[in-house]
C-alpha positions as CSV (number, residue, x, y, z in Angstrom):
1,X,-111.6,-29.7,-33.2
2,X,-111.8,-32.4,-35.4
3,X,-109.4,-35.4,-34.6
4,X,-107.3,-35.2,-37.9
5,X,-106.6,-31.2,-37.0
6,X,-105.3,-32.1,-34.0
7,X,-103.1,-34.8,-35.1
8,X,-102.1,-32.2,-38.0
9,X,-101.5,-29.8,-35.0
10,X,-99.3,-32.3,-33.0
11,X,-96.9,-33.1,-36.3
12,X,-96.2,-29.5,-36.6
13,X,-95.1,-28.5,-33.6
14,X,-93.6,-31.7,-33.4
15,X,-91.2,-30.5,-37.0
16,X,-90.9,-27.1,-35.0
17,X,-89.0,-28.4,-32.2
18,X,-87.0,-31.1,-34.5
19,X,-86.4,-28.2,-36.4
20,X,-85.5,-25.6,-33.3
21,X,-83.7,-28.5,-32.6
22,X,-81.6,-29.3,-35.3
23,X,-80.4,-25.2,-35.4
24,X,-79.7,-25.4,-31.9
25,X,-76.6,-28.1,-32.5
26,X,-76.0,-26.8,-35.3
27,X,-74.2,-23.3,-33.7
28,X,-71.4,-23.5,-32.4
29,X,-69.0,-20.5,-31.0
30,X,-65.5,-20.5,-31.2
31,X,-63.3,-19.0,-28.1
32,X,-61.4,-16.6,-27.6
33,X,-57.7,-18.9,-28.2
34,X,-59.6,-21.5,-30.8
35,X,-59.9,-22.2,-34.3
36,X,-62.3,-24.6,-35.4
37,X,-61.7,-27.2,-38.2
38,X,-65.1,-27.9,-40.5
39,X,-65.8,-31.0,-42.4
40,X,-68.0,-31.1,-45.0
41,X,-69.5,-35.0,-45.6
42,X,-65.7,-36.2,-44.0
43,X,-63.4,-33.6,-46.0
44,X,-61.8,-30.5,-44.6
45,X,-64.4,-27.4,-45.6
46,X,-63.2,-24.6,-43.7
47,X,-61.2,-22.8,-40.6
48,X,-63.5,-21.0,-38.0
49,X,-62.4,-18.2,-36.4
50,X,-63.5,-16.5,-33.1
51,X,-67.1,-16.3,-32.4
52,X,-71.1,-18.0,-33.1
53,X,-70.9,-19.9,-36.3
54,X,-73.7,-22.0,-38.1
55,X,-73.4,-25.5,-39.7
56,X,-75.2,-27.1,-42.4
57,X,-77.5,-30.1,-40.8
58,X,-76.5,-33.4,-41.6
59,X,-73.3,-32.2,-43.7
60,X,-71.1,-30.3,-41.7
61,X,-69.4,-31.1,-38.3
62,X,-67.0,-29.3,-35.9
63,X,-64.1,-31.8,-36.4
64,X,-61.6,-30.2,-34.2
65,X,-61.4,-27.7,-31.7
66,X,-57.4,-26.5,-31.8
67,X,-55.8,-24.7,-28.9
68,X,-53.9,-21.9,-30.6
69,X,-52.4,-20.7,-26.9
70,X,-48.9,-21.8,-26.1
71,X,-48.7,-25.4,-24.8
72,X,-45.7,-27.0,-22.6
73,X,-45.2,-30.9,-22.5
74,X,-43.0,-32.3,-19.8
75,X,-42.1,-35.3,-21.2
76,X,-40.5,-38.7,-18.8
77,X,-37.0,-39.7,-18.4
78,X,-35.2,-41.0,-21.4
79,X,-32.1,-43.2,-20.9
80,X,-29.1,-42.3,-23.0
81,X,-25.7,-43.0,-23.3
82,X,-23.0,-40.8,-23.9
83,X,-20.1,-41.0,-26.0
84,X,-17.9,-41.9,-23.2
85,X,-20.3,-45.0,-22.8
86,X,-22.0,-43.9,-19.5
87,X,-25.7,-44.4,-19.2
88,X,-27.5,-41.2,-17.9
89,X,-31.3,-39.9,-17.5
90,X,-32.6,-37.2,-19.1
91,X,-35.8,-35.5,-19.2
92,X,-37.0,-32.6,-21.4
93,X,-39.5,-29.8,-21.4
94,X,-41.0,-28.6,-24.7
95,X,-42.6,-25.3,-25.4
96,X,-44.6,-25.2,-28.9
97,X,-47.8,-23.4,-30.8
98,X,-49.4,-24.3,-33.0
99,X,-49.0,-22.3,-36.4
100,X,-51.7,-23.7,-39.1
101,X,-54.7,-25.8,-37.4
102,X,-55.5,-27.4,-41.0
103,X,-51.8,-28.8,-40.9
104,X,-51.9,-29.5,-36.6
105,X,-55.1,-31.6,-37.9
106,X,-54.6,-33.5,-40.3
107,X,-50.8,-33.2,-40.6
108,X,-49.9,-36.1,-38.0
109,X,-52.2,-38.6,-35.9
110,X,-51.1,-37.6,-32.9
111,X,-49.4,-34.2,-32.2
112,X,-47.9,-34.3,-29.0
113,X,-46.7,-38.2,-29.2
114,X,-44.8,-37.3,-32.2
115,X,-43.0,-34.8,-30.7
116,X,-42.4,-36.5,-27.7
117,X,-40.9,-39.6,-29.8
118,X,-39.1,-36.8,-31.6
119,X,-37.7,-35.4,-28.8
120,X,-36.5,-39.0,-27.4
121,X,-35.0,-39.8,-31.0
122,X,-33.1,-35.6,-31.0
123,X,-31.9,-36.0,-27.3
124,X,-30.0,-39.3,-28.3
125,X,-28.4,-38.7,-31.2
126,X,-27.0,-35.2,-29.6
127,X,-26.2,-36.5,-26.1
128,X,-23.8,-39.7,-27.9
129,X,-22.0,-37.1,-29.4
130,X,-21.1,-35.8,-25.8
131,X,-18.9,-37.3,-23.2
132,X,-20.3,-36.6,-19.4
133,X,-18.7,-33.3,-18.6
134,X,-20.0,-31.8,-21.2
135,X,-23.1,-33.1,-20.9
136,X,-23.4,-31.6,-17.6
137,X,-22.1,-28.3,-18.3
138,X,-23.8,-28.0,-21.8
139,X,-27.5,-27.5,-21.3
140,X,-27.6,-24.5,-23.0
141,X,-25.9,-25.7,-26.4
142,X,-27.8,-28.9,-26.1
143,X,-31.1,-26.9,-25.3
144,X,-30.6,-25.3,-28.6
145,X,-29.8,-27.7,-30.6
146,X,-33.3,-29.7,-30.2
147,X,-35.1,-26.9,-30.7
148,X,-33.6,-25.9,-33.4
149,X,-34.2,-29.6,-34.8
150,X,-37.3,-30.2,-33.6
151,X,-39.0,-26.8,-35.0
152,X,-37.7,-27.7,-38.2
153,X,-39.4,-31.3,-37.7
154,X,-42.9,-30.2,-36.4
155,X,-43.3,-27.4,-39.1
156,X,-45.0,-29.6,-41.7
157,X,-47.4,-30.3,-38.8
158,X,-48.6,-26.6,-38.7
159,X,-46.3,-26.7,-35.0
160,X,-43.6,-24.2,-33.8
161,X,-41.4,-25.0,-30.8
162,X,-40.3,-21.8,-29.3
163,X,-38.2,-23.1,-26.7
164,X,-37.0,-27.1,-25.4
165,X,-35.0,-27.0,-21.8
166,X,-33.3,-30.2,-20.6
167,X,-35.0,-30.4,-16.7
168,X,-32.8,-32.6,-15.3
169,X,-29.7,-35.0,-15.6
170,X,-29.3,-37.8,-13.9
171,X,-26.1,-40.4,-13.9
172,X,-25.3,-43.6,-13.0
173,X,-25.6,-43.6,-8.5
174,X,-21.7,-44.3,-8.4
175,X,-20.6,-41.3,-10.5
176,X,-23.0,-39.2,-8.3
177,X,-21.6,-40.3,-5.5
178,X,-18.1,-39.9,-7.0
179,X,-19.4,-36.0,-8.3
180,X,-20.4,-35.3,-4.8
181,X,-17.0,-36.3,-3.4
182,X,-15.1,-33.8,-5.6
183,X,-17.7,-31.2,-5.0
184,X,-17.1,-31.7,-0.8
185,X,-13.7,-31.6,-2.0
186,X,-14.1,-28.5,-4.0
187,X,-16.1,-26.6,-1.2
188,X,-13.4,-28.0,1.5
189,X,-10.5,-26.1,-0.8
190,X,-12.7,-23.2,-1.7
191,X,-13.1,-22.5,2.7
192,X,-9.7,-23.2,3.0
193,X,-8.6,-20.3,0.4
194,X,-11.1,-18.4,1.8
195,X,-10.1,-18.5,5.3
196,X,-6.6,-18.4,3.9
197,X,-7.0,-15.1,2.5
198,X,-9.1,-14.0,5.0
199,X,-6.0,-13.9,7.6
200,X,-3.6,-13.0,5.2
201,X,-6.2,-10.2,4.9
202,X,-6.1,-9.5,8.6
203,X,-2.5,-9.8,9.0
204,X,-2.3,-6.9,6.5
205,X,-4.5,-4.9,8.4
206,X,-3.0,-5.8,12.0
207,X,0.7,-4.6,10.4
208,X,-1.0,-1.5,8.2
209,X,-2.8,-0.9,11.4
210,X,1.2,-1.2,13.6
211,X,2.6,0.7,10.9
212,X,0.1,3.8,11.0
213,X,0.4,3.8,14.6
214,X,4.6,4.2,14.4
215,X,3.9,6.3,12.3
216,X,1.8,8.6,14.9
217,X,3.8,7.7,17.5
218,X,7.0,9.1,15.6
219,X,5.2,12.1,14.3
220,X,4.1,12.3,18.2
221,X,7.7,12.4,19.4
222,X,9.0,14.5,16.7
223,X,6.7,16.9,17.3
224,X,7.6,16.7,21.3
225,X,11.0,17.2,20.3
226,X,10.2,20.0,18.1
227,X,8.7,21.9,21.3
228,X,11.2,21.2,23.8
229,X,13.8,22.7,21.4
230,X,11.1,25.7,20.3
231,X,11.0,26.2,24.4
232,X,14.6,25.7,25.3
233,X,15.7,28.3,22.2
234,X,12.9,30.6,23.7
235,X,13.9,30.8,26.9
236,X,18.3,30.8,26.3
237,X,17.0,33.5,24.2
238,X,15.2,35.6,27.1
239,X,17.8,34.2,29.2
240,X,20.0,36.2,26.8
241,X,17.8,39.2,26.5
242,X,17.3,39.7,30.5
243,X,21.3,39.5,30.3
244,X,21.6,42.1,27.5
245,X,19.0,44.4,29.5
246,X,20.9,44.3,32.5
247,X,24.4,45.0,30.8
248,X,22.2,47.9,28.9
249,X,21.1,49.2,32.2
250,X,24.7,49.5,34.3
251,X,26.1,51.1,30.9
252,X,23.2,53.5,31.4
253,X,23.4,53.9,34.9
254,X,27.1,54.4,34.4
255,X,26.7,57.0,31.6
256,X,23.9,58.6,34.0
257,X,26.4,58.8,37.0
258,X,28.9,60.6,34.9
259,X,26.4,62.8,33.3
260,X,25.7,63.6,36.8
261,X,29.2,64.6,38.0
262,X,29.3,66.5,34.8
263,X,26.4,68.5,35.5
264,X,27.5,69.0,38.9
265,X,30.9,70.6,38.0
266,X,32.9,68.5,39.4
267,X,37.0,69.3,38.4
268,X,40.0,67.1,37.7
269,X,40.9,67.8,41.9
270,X,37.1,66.3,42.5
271,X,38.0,63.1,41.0
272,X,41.4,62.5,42.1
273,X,40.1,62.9,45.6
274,X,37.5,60.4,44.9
275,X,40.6,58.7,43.7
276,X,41.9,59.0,46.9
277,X,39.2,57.6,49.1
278,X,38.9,54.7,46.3
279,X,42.2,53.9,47.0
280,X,41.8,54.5,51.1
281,X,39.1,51.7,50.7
282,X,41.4,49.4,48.8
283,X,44.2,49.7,51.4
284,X,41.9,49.0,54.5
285,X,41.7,45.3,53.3
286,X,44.8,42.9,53.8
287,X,46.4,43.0,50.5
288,X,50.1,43.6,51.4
289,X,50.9,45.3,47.9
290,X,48.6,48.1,45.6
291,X,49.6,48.8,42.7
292,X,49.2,52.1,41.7
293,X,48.8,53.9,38.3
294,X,51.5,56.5,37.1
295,X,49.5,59.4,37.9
296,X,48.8,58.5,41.3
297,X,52.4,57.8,42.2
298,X,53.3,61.5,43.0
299,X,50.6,61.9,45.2
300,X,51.4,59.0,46.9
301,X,54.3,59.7,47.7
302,X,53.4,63.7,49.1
303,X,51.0,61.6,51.0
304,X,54.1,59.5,52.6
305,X,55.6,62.3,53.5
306,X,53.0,64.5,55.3
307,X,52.2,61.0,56.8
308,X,56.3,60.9,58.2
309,X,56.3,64.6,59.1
310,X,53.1,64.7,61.4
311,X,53.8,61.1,63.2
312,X,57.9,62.4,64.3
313,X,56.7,65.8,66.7
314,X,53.8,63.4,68.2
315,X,56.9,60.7,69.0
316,X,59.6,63.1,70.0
317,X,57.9,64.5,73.8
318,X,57.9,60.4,74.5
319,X,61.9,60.3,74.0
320,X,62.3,63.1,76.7
């Protein structure tokens, strides 16, 4: 080969690769959570989205690659001063997007420095409008209120803040100290209630607990009561009955006896003799008078006789 083919040879693979090259940095892919900002010879051309994109050599440029994801800033301690003229620290966590890359690119120099002196200048002007306590016990009003400031600030800048929370506040060393005291204080009262109620609790429970057990105890002895009186009516009542039985049975046995005479034929003679021995019984004891009944009185006194006539002829052979 002749020497000016091979130097022809050399100078186009040589503008192969420049040109391979030149395509090569030329593409450029986009991620998944970008957008990328073209410029065309310095001015804004176009918005990629995601994916593999090609420039123009030499005129376009990938300007800016914009995170569209959510992005948090936690931004230092700012010293401000509340209306009540005590000096505090505060610092601040701030949530935003971005909305419109051309805007987030060109809108401002420096995104997240401007809100960050925004959110300095917002937390001021709304904590001097607040004494201390409500500082403290406001978060969630003064939370609100920057965002609600600062998205209104940061939307010509193609920025949305979704959310601002106020991470911590710190006062002066002697009002924390001073805090701390009235919050021992406050926990010292709180045990004191608590333990408080807590024996006022038990007491309740030791007299409920007294109270039920009169209350059995009572129910116990009435119930006692109930059972001596149940067994002392039970048995005065068979005491009564065994009595009524055995009244029941002399009637009977007397009604049986004369039933028996009856049946035996026994006369009106029969019975006055039994009369008679009755009355021979009775006069065998001591008594010194009997008194008889009208109807006996007769035979009594033919009994006296017969008596007088059969004792005088056994005394008359002793007078002789």
């Amino acid at each position: 080969m002749e020497p000016w083919g091979i130097a022809l040879l050399v100078v186009g693979l040589s503008i192969l690769a420049i040109v391979i090259i030149v395509i090569l940095t030329n593409v450029k892919v986009i991620g998944q959570t970008e957008k990328g900002i073209i410029e065309h010879l310095g001015s804004y051309k176009t918005t990629w989205d995601t994916g593999m994109h090609m420039m123009i050599p030499f005129f376009d440029r990938l300007a800016h690659r914009i995170d569209m994801r959510e992005q948090v800033r936690d931004f230092p301690p700012q010293n401000v001063i509340t209306s009540d003229n005590v000096t505090i620290q505060i610092d601040t966590v701030v949530f935003y997007s971005v909305t419109d890359p051309k805007l987030y690119a060109y809108g401002v120099e420096n995104p997240v420095q401007a809100i960050e002196f925004l959110s300095s200048t917002t937390l001021r002007n709304i904590i001097g409008e607040l004494d201390l306590d409500s500082t403290l016990t406001s978060r969630d009003i003064i939370n609100e209120k920057m965002r609600k400031i600062l998205d209104a600030a940061t939307d010509p800048w193609g920025i949305k803040v979704t959310r601002v929370e106020v991470k911590n506040i710190l006062p002066p060393r002697d009002i924390q100290e001073a805090m701390e005291r009235q919050m021992r204080a406050e926990r010292e009262k709180r045990e004191k209630i608590l333990l408080a109620e807590g024996q006022k609790q038990s007491a309740i429970l030791i007299a409920e607990g007294n109270k039920e057990s009169m209350i059995l105890n009572a129910d116990a002895e009435k119930e006692a009561t109930i059972r001596r009186a149940e067994g002392e009516a039970t048995r005065v009542k068979a005491m009564r009955e065994a009595e009524a039985e055995g009244i029941r049975m002399v009637r009977q046995a007397e009604a049986d006896g004369i039933k028996a005479i009856r049946e035996a034929g026994a006369d009106e003679a029969v019975l006055r003799i039994r009369g008679y021995e009755a009355l021979a019984q009775v006069a065998d004891g001591k008594a010194t008078k009997i008194f008889l009944p009208n109807d006996l009185q007769p035979l009594a006194g033919a009994a006296s006789a017969i008596a007088e006539s059969i004792r005088k002829p056994e005394e008359a052979p002793e007078k002789k």
